[in-house]
C-alpha positions as MATLAB code, in Angstrom:
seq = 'XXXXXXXXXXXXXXXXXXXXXXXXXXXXXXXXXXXXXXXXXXXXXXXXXXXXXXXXXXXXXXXXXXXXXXXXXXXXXXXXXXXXXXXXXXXXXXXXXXXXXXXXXXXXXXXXXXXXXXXXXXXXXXXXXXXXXXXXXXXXXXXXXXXXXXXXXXXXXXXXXXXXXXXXXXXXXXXXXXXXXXXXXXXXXXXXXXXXXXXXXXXXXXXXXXXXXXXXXXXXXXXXXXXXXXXXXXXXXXXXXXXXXXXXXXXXXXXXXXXXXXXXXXXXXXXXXXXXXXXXXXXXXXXXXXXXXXXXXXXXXXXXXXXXXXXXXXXXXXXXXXXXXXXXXXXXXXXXXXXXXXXXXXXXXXXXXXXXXXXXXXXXXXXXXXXXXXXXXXXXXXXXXXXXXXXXXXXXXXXXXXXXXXXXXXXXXXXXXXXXXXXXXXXXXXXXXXXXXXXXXXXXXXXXXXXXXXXXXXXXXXXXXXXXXXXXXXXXXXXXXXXXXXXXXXXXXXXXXXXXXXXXXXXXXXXXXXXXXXXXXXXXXX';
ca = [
     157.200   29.669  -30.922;
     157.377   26.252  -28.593;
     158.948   23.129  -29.590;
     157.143   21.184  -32.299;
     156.375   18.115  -30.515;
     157.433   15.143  -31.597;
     154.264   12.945  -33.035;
     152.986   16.634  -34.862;
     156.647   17.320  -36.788;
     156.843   16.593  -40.534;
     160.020   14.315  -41.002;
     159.202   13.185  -44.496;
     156.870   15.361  -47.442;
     153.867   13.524  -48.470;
     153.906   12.534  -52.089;
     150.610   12.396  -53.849;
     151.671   10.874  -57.008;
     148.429    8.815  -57.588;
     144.402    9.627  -58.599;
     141.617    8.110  -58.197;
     139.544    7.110  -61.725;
     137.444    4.086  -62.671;
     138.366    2.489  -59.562;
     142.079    2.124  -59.613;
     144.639    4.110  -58.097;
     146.435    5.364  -60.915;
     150.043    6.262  -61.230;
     151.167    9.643  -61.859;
     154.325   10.657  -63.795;
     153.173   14.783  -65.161;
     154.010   17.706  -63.647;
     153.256   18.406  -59.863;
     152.537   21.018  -57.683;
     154.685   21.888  -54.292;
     152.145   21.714  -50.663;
     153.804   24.315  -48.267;
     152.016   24.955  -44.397;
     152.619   29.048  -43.476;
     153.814   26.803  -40.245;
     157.875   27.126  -39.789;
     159.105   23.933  -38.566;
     162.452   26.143  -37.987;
     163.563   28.908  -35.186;
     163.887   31.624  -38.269;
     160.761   31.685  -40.617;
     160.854   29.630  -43.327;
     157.472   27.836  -44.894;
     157.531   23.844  -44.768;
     157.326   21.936  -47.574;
     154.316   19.650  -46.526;
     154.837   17.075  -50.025;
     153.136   17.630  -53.075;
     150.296   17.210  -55.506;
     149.526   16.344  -59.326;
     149.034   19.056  -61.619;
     146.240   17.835  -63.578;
     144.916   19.434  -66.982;
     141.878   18.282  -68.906;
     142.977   15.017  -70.022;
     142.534   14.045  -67.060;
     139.562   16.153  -65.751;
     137.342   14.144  -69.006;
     139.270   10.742  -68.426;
     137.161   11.360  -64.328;
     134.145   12.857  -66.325;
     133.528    9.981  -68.503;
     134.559    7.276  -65.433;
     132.185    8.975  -63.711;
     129.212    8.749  -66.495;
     130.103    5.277  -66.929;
     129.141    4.205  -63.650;
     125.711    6.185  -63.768;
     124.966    4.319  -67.325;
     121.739    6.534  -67.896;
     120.699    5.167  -64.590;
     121.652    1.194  -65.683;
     124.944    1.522  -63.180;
     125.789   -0.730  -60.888;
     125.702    1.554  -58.296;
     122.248    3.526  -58.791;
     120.241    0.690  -59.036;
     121.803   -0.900  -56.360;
     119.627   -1.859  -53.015;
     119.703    0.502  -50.247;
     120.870   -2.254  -48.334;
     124.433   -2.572  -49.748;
     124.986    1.126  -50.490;
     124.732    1.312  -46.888;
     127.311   -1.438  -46.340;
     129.848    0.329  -49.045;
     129.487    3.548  -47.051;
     129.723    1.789  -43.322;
     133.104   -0.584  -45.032;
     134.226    3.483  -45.707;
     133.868    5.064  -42.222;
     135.296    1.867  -41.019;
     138.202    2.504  -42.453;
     138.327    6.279  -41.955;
     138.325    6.096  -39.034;
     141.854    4.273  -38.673;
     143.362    7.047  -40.292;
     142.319   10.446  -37.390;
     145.492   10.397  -36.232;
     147.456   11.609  -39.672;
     144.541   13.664  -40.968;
     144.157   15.770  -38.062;
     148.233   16.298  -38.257;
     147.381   17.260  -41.535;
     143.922   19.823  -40.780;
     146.932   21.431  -38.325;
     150.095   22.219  -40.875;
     147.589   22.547  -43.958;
     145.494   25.132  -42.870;
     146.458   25.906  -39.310;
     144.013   24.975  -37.805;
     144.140   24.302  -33.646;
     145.145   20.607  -32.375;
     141.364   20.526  -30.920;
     139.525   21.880  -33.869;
     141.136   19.465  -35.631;
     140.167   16.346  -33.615;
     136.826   17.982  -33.537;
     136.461   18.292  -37.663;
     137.610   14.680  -37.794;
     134.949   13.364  -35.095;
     132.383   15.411  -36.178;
     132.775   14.217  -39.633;
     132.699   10.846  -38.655;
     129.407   11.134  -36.515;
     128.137   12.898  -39.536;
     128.369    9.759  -41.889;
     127.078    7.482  -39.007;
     124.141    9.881  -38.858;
     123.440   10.219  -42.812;
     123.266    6.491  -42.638;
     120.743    6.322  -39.975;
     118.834    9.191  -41.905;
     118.802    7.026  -44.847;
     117.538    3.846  -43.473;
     114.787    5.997  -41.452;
     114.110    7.454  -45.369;
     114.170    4.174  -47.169;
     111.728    2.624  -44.617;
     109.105    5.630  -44.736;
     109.417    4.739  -48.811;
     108.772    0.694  -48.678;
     105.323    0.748  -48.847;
     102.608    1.423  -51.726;
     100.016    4.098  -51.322;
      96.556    3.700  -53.125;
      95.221    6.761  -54.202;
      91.836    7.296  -56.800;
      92.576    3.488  -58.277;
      96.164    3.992  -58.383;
      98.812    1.825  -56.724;
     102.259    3.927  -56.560;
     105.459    3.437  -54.604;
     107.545    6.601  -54.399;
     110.821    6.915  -53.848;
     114.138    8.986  -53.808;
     116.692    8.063  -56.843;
     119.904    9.644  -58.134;
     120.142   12.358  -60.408;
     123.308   11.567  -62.237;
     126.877   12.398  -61.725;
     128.057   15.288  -59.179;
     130.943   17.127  -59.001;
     131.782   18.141  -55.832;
     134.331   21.238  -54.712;
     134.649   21.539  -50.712;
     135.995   24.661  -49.246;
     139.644   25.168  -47.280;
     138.162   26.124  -43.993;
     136.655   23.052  -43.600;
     138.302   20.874  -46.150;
     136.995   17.293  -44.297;
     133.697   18.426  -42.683;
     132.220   20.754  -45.055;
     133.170   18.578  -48.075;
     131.917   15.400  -46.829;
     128.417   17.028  -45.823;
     128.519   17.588  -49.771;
     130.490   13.900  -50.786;
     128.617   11.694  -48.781;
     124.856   12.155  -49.249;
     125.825   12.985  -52.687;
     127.094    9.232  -53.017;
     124.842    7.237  -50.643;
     121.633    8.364  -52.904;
     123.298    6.798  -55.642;
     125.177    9.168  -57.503;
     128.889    9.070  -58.869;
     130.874   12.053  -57.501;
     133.886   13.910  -58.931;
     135.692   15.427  -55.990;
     138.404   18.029  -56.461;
     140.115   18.573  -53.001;
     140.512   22.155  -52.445;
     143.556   24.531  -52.535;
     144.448   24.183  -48.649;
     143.506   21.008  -47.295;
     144.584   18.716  -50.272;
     147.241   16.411  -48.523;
     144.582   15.584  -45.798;
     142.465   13.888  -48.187;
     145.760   11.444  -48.932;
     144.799    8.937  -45.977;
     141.555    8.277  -47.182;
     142.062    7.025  -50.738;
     142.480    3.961  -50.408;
     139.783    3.710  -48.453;
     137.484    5.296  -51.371;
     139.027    2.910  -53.902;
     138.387   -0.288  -51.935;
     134.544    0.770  -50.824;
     133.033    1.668  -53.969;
     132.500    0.210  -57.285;
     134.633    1.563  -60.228;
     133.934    5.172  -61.124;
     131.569    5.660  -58.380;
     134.111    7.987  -56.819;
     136.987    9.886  -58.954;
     139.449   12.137  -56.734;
     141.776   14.480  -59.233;
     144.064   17.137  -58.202;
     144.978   20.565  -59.765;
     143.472   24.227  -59.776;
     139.960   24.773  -60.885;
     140.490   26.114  -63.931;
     142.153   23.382  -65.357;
     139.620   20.528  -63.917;
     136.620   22.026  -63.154;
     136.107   23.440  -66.037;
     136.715   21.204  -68.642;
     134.265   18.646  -66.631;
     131.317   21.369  -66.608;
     131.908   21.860  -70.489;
     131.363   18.194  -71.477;
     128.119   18.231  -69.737;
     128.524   15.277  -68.354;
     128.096   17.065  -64.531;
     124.265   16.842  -62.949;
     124.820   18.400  -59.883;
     127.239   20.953  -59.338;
     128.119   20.386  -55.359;
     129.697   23.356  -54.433;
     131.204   25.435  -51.210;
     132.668   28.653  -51.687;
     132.238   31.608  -53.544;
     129.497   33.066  -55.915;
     131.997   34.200  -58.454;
     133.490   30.624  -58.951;
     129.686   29.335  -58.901;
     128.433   31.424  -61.196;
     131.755   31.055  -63.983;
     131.335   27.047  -63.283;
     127.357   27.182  -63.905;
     128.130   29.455  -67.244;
     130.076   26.874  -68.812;
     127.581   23.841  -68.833;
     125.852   23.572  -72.333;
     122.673   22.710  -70.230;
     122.121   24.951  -67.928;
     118.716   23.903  -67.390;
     119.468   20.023  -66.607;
     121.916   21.326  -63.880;
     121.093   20.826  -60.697;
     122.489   23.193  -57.946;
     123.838   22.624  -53.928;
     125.688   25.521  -52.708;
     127.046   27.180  -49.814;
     128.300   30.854  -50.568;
     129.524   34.011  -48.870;
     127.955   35.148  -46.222;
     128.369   38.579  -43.999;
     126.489   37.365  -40.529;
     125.943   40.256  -38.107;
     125.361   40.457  -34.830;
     122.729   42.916  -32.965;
     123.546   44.093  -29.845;
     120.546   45.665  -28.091;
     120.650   48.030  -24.661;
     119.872   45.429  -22.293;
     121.579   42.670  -23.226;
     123.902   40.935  -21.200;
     127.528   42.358  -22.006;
     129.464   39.409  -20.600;
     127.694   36.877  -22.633;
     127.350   39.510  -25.767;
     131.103   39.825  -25.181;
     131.932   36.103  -25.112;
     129.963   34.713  -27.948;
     131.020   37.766  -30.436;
     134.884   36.876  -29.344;
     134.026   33.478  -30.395;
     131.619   34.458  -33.346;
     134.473   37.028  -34.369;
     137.513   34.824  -34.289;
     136.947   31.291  -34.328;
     139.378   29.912  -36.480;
     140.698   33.506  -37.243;
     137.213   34.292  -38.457;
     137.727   32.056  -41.619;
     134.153   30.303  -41.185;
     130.860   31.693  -43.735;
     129.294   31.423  -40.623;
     131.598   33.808  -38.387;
     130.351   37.024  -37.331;
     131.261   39.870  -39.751;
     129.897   42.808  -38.854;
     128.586   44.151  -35.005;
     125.972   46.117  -34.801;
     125.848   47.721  -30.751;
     123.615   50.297  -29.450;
     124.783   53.441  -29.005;
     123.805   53.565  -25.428;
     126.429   50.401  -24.759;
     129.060   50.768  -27.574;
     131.660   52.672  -25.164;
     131.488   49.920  -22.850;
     130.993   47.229  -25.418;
     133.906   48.161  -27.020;
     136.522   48.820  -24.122;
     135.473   45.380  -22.926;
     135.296   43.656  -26.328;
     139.233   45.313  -27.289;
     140.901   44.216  -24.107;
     139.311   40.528  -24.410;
     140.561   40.494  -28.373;
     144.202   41.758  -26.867;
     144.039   38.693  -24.383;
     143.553   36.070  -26.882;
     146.747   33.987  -27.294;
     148.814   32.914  -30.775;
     150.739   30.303  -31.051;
     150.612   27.031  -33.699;
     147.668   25.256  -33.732;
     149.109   22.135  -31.437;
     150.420   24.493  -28.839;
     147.864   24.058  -25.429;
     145.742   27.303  -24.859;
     146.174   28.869  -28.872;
     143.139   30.413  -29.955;
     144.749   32.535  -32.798;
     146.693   30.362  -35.359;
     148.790   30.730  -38.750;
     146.923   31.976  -41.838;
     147.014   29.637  -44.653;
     146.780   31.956  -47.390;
     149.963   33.942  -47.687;
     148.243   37.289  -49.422;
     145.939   36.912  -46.287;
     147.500   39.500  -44.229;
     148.037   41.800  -46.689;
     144.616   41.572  -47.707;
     143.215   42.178  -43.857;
     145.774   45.741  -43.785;
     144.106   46.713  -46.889;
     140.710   46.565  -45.324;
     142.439   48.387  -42.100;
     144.116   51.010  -44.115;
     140.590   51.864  -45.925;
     138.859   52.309  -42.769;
     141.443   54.442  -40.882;
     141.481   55.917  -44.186;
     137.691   57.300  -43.731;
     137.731   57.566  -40.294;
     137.847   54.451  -38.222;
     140.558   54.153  -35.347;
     141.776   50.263  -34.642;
     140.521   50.344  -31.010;
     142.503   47.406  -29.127;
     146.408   48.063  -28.715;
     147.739   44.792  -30.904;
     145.329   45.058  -33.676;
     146.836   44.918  -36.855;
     150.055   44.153  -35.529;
     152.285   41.887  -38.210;
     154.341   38.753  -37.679;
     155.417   36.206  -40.720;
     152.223   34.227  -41.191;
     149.811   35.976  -39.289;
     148.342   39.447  -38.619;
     146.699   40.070  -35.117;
     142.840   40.869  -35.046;
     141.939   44.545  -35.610;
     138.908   45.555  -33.664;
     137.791   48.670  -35.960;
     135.254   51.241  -34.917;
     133.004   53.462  -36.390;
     132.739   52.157  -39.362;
     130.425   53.332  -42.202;
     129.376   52.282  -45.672;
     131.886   54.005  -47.514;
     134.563   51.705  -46.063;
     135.140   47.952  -48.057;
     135.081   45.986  -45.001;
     131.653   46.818  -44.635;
     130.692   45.234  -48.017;
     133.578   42.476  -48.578;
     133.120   39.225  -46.647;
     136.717   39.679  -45.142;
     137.216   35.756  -44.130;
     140.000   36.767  -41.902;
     140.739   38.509  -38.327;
     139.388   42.004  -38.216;
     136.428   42.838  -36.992;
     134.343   46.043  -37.844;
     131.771   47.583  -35.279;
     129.372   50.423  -35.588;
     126.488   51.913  -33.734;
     122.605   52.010  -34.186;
     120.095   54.342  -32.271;
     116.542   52.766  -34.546;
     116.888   48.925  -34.627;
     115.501   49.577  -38.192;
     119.219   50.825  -39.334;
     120.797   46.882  -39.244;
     117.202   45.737  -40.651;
     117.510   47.742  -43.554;
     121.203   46.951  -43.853;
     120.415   43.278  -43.748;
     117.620   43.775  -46.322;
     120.071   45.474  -48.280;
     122.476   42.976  -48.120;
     123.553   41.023  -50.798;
     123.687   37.899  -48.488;
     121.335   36.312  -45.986;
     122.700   33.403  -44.193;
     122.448   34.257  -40.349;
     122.653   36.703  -37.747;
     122.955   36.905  -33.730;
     120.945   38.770  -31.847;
     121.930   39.392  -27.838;
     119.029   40.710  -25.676;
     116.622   40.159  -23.038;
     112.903   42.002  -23.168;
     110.408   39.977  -24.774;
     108.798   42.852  -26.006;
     111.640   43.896  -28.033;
     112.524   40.508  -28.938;
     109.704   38.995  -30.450;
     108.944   41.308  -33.378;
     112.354   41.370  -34.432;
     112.619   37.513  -34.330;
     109.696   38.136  -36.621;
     111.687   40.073  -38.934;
     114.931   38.321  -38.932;
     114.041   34.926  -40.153;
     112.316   37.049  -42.987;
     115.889   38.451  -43.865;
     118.050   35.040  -42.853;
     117.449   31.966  -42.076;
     118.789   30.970  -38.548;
     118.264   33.670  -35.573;
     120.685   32.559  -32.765;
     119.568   34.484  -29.463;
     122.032   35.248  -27.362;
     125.029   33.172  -29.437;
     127.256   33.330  -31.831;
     126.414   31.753  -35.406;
     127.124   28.289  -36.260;
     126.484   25.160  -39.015;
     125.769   22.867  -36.117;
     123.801   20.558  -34.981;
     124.127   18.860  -38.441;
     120.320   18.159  -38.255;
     119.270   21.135  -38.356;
     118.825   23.178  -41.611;
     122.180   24.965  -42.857;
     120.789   27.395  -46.177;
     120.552   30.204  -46.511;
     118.984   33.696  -48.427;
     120.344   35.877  -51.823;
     123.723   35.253  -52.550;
     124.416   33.148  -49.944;
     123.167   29.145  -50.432;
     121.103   27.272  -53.240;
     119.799   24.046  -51.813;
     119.800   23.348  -48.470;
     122.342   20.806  -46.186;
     121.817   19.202  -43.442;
     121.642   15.365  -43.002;
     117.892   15.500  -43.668;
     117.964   17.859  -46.080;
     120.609   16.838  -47.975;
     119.929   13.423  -48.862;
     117.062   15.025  -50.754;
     118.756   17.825  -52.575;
     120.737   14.940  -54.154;
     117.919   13.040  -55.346;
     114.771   13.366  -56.904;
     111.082   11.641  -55.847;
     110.721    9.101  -58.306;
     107.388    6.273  -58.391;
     106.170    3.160  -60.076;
     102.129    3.604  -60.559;
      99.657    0.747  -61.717;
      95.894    1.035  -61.797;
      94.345   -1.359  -59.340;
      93.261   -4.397  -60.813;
      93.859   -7.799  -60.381;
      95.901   -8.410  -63.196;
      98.359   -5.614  -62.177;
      98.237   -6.780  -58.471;
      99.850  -10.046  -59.172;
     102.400   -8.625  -60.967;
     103.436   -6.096  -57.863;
     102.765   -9.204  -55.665;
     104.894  -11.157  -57.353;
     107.576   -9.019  -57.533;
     107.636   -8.272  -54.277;
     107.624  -12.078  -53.127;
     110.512  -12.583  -55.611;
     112.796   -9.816  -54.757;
     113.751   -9.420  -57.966;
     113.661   -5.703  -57.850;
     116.002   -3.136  -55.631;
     113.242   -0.151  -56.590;
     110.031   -2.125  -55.463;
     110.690   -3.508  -52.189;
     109.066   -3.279  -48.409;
     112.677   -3.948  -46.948;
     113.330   -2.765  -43.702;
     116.675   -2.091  -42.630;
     117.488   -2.600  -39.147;
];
């Protein structure tokens, strides 16, 4: 390994001793937990101790729970029946200040979770541009609202209001992007929000506390530390959670959902597993086939839901496909994630590697062959991508969302074999589909976005543009994000109504001329 430049090397561990809860930075004295990168600062291997967290338990997971329903009030908060106008300046007083602190957070995205020095200024934009942008969406929202309709006698204003307090778990892949797309639409509609950083990523949130605690109101915004077990849980048991804001995995989903006493009053926004494939047809063109499945493959190691899982390649193409694809895998270069050129980084997760040889071992086991000469090959942190091919459906990496660098190809002759393995599939998120004949194309276009619900032709899956819808089918979303979108799965369409009569029309007139109502309004926010 190079040189750890100067501005990226850890000189002092970060010490997290303080929460976040009813607006106050709050001391903490209890036990703590160790954050260590997979990174080696040192010539011989050795993790680095990054600083460390609070292990919380549910004293303070209910202390957050009832801070939290405090500032909702049954809807009499300060904060959800504040105007538009100044939630807006809360959240803008927030970026503001976020935006002073890219330079340690991207460090951060780089020895938390490995991720590359530009991948990591990228999260960090992107996230930024993503709050400008929900702001704008708002305004744009608020506006279409500040007006009354008339309809059969009936004067109504409708609008969006909060549901009630959210508690909001972001994933370690994307521990600043993918959380705020949940955090920040979640708390501009008016909603307090629990946020438990997740496993890898937690330190990164550090910069930005003070920036939550000084741009909210009290209990608006609670940030606790510790393992979900021990705070997530207790908070769904007192009930006092609305929206369960989650990205990750089904299993945690489903055990979080099971302990609410009212299942029915919970509302749900998640982003699950997903097993994306990509279809290869005859005439496609290999080069670009080649370059957007390297990319859809092994991205970030292939740690994204939306990476490509699984290749599906003719049979008339797959020897060529594959001798092409192998040798492009073997060129890709590791190194740590600041190091100019890296496309293959440290794994965060330690078991990670192991994990990845298991899924190897099972399908040389039943009769794959790792096809590209370093595949599989082990250093102290990392484990090199495995291109493995044929597989079948007896093998686990077929089934298992492997979140990790190996990637599994097999052969079709009847484009209805991936169809019906999509259909089959327990998830529906996305696929890729690399071709050229409009003839072919168009009826399976047809047929895809009835099994998933983004085609990409000729290109790798992706979230982006944050515009656009990001769901998805089965097992693999509830709700759907995007900065549209997700302003409304936070909220619910709420109205004032009055017949139309003079006696009622004063009263509307009058409180609109007065102002003395945030809900009935014709503001327009510039």
């Amino acid at each position: 390994m190079n040189a750890i430049p100067q501005e990226f090397q850890i000189t002092t561990p970060l010490v997290q001793d303080t929460y976040l809860v009813n607006g106050e930075l709050k001391k903490w004295t209890g036990k703590t937990t160790e954050v260590y990168s997979t990174i080696s600062s040192t010539v011989e291997y050795k993790p680095t101790l990054l600083g460390s967290i609070p292990f919380m338990g549910e004293a303070e997971a209910l202390e957050v729970a009832e801070s939290a329903q405090n500032a909702f009030n049954n809807g009499q908060g300060l904060w959800p029946t504040m105007k538009v106008v100044d939630r807006i300046k809360c959240m803008e007083n927030f970026v503001a200040q976020m935006k002073t602190t890219r330079t340690e957070v991207v460090k951060l995205l780089m020895w938390e979770i490995g991720k590359t020095l530009g991948d990591s200024e990228k999260e960090f934009d992107r996230t930024v541009e993503y709050i400008n942008d929900t702001i704008e969406s708002y305004k744009e929202l608020n506006s279409q609202s500040a007006h009354f309709s008339k309809v059969q006698g009936i004067n109504a204003m409708v609008r969006r209001g909060p549901l009630g307090v959210v508690l909001c778990l972001g994933p370690y892949n994307y521990p600043l992007n993918e959380t705020f797309t949940l955090l920040i639409p979640a708390l501009i509609m008016g909603n307090p929000v629990i946020f438990k950083p997740a496993k890898h990523g937690v330190l990164l949130i550090s910069p930005l506390l003070e920036a939550f605690r000084s741009s909210f109101p009290k209990g608006v915004i609670s940030i606790v530390y510790g393992r979900g077990r021990e705070i997530a849980s207790p908070i769904m048991r007192s009930g006092k959670v609305d929206i369960l804001a989650l990205i990750g995995n089904s299993k945690s989903a489903i055990a979080l959902q099971d302990q609410h006493p009212n299942k029915n009053r919970l509302r749900l926004v998640l982003g699950l597993e997903a097993k994306n494939p990509a279809i290869i047809l005859p005439d496609a063109d290999l080069d670009l086939a080649i370059q957007e499945c390297i990319a859809g493959t092994l991205s970030f190691n292939g740690q994204r839901c939306t990476a490509l899982k699984i290749l599906y390649v003719h049979e008339s193409i797959a020897e060529e496909f594959n001798k092409r694809f192998a040798t492009k895998v073997d060129s890709l270069a590791f190194g740590n994630p600041w190091d100019k050129e890296v496309s293959l980084t440290p794994l965060p997760e330690t078991e990670k590697p192991a994990y990845i040889q298991e899924l190897i071992d099972d399908a040389t086991s039943k009769g794959a062959r790792v096809i590209n000469a370093k595949g599989g090959e082990h250093s102290d942190n990392f484990i090199f991508p495995a291109v493995l091919f044929p597989i079948n459906k007896e093998m686990r990496v077929y089934h298992e969302e492997q979140f990790g660098p190996v990637v599994p190809i097999l052969t079709f002759k009847d484009i209805q074999e991936p169809l019906n393995d999509m259909a089959e599939s327990n998830y529906g998120q996305q696929v890729s589909l690399f071709g050229k004949n409009i003839k072919t194309i168009a009826p399976l276009i047809d047929t895809l976005v009835n099994l998933v619900c983004r085609v990409n032709l000729n290109s790798s899956c992706q979230r982006g543009p944050d515009v656009f819808p990001f769901t998805g089918r089965k097992d693999s979303a509830f709700g759907t994000l995007s900065i549209h979108d997700a302003l409304r799965s936070f909220s619910i369409r709420t109205f004032v109504a009055s017949k139309d009569n003079a006696y009622n029309n004063e009263i509307l007139q009058e409180l609109l001329n007065s102002a003395a109502s945030n809900f009935i309004n014709t503001d327009y926010i510039l």
